[in-house]
N, C-alpha and C positions, 0 to 999 in steps of 0.2 A: 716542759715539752719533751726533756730527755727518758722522762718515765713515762711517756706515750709511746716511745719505740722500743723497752725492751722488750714485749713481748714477739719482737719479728727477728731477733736475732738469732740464728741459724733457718730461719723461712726463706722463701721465695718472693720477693716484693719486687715491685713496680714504683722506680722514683720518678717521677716528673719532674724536670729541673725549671729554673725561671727562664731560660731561654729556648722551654719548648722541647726538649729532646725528653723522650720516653726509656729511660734504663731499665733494665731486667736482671737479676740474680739474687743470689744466695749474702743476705746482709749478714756479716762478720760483727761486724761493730758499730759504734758511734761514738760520738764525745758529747763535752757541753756545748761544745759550738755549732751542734749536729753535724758534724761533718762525716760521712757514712761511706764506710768500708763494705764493698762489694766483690764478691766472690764469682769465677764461673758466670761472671756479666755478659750481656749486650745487649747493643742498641737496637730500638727497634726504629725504621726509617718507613713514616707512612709518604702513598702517592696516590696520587688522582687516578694516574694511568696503569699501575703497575701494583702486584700486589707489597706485603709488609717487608720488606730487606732489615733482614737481622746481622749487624755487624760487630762479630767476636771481641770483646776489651780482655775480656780476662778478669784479672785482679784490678779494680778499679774504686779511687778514691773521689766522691761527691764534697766539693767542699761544701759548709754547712748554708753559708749565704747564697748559696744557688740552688737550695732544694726549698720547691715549691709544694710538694706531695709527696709522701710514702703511703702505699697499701701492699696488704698480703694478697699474693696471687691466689687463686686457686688452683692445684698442679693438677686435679682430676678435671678439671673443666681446660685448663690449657693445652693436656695432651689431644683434646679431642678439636681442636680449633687449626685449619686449614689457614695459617698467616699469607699465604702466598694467594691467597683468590681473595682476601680482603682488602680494600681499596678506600681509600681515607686520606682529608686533606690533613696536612703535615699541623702542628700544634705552633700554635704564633704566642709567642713571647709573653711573658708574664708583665705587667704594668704595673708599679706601685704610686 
């Protein structure tokens, strides 16, 4: 699994964690435990009522047992996306 993720490290990816919360940045690193090192992060908070609240982390570490997803963003397709008129129910917990 660990040689599935080096090719995102210094990219832009989107982790999903297992309890639902959407992370955004610049991945630094990983280990074998996948535990993943994020750079210039934040959260993205979806709502039904309100558009996407992106809440600044910064330097933020994923421990490996809570990540549920990594994909690479696309930065040409994300500059051009309006977060704040988009409107989405929030992501419900991962179940094993």
């Amino acid at each position: 699994m660990t040689q599935a993720l080096e090719p995102f490290v210094n990219r832009v990816v989107s982790v999903i964690t297992s309890d639902g919360r959407n992370i955004v940045g610049t991945m630094k690193g990983f280990d074998q435990s996948i535990n993943v090192i994020l750079d210039e992060c934040h959260e993205r908070v979806y709502s039904t009522n309100r558009g996407v609240e992106q809440v600044i982390l910064g330097l933020y570490i994923i421990r490996g047992d809570n990540v549920a997803l990594v994909g690479e963003l696309d930065e040409e397709l994300e500059a051009r996306l309006d977060l704040s008129s988009i409107k989405a129910e929030p992501l419900n917990e991962c179940k094993t």
